[in-house]
C-alpha positions in Angstrom: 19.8 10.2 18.0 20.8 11.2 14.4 17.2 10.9 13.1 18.2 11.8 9.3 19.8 8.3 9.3 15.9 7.2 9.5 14.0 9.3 7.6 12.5 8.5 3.6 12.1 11.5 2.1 8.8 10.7 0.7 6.7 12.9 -2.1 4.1 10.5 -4.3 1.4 13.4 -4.8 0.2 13.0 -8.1 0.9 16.1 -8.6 4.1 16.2 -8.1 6.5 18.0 -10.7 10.2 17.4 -11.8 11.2 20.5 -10.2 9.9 19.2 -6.9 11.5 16.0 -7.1 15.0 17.9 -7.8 14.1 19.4 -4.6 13.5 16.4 -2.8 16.8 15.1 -3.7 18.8 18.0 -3.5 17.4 18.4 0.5 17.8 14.5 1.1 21.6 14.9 0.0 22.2 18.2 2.1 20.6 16.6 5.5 22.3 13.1 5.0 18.9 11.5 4.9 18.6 7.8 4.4 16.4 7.7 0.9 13.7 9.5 -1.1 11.0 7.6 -2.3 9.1 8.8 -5.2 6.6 7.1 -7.8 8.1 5.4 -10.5 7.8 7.5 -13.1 11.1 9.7 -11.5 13.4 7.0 -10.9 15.3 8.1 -13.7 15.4 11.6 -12.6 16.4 10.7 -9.4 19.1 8.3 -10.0 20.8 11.1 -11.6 20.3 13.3 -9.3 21.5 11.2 -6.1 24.9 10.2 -7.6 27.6 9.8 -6.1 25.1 10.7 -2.8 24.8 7.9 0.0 20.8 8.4 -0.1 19.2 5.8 -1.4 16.0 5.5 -4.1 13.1 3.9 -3.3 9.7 3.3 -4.9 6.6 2.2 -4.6 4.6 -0.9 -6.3 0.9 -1.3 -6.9 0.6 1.9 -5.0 -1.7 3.0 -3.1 -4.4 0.6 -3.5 -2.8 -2.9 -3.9 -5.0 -4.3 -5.9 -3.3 -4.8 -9.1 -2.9 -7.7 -10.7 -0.1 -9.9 -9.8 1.8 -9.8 -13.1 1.5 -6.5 -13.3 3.0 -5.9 -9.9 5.6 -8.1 -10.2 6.2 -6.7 -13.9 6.4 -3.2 -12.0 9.0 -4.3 -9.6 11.6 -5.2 -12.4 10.9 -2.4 -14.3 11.7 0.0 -11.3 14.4 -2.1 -10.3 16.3 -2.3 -13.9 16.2 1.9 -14.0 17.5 1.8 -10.8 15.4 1.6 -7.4 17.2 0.3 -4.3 14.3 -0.2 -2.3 10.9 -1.2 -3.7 7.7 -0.5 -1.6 4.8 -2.5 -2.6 1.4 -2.9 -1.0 -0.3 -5.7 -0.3 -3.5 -7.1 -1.5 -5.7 -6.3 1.3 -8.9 -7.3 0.1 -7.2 -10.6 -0.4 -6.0 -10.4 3.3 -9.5 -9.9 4.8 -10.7 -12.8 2.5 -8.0 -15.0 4.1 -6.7 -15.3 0.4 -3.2 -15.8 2.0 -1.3 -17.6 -0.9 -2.2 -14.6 -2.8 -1.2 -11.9 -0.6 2.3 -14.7 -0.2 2.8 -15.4 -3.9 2.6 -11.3 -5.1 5.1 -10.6 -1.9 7.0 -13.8 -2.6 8.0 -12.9 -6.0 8.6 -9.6 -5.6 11.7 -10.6 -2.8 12.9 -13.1 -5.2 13.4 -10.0 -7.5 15.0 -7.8 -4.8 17.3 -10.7 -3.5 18.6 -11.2 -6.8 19.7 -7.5 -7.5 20.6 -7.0 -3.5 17.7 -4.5 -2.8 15.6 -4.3 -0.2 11.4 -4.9 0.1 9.3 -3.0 2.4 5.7 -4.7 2.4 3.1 -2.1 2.7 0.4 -3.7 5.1 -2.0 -0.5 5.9 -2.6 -0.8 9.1 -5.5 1.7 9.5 -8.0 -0.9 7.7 -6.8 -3.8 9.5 -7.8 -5.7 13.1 -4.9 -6.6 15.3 -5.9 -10.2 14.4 -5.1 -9.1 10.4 -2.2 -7.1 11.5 -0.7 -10.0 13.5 -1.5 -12.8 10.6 0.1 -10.4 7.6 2.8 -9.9 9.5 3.3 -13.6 10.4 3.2 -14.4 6.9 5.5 -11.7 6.0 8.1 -13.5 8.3 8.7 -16.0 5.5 8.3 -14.1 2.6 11.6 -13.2 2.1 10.7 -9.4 2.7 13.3 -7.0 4.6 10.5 -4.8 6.7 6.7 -4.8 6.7 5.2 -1.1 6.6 2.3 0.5 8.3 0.9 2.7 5.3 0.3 4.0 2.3 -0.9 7.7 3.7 -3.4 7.6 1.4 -6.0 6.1 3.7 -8.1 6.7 6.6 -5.4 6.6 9.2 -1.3 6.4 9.2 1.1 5.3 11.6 0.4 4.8 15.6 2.3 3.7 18.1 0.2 0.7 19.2 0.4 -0.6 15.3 4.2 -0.3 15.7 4.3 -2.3 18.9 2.0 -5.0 17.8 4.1 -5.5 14.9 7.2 -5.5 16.5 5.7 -8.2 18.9 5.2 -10.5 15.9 8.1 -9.7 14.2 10.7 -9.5 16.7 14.0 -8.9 15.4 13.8 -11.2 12.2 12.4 -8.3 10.2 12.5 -4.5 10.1 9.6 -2.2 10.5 9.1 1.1 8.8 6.3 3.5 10.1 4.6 5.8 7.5 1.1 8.5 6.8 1.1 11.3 9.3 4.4 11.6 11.1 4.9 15.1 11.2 7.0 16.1 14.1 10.0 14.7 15.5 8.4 13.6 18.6 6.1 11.4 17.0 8.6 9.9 15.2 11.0 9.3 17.7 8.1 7.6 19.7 7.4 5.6 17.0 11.7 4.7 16.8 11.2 3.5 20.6 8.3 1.5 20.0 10.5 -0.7 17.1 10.2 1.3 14.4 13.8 1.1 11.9 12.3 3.7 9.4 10.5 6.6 9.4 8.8 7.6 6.2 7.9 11.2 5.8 7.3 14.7 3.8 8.2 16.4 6.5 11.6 15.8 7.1 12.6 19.3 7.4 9.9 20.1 10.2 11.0 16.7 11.9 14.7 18.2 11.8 15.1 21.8 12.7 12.2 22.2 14.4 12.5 23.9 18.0 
């Protein structure tokens, strides 16, 4: 399996310097990887230095917490899309979710597709799995289904837990093939991520891509 066709290059420390990010890119573009995702503040960078490079850029929206207002998400997600993001990764209002607040947690996702449909970009719905029951996980992800969003996403890796392979399967029994998932927060080694590829995962987001690679 060529895993680097999986693999989001991911660094959204806040901490995180220019020199770092021209790192990130210059590694995604050597191993053939599939995108970097960075916080929006390096899209600029970024985009110059992945051109005329197949990787593509992703972002993140109303990260890590989700609960920004809608405007302001949805203002977020044009912004990074007009200075060049191809894939947008947004996280949803949970506290809304456990509230059963649905046409919230709908309307801020809903939107946001609109946006990425119109430019031809793809949305990845953060869900965070580690704070949700398999009741939540299966109702988000239900609701995702006619959203207009491309893949649903486990996590942020900024909370308690990240990425298992029971969340995986329980999303890819609700999802089926009419969406894609992307596992994310604490895949470290390449056989916990390609455990987490057979399980239904499409994507595999990660900062340690070149463990997952050339490891022994």
């Amino acid at each position: 399996m060529q895993l680097e066709t999986y693999i989001d290059y991911t660094l959204l420390k806040a901490e995180a310097t220019t020199t770092q990010i021209d790192a990130l890119c210059a590694e995604a573009k050597e191993w053939n990887l599939k995108a970097v995702c960075v916080n929006p503040v390096f899209l600029e960078r970024c985009r110059e230095n992945l051109t005329n490079s197949s990787v593509a850029l992703c972002t993140v929206i109303g990260f890590p917490l989700g609960a920004t207002l809608s405007d302001i998400k949805i203002e977020e997600a044009r912004q990074a899309l007009a200075l060049g993001a191809d894939e947008l990764d947004m996280v949803i209002n949970i506290g809304a979710l456990k509230e059963n607040k649905e046409d919230l947690v709908f309307y801020e996702v809903a939107k946001i597709a609109e946006l990425t449909k119109e430019k031809e970009k793809i949305l990845k719905v953060i869900i965070e799995t580690a704070v949700l029951t398999d009741e939540e996980i299966e109702r988000v992800c239900a609701l995702l289904l006619k959203s207009g969003a491309d893949f649903v996403k486990t996590s942020t890796g900024f909370s308690s837990g990240g990425a298992t392979i029971e969340a995986i399967r329980l999303m890819k029994k609700t999802v089926g093939d009419s969406m894609k998932i992307k596992a994310s927060g604490g895949i470290k080694t390449r056989e916990f991520a390609l455990a987490l590829i057979e399980a239904g995962a499409d994507r595999i987001g990660a900062s340690s891509a070149k463990e997952m690679l050339f490891s022994e």
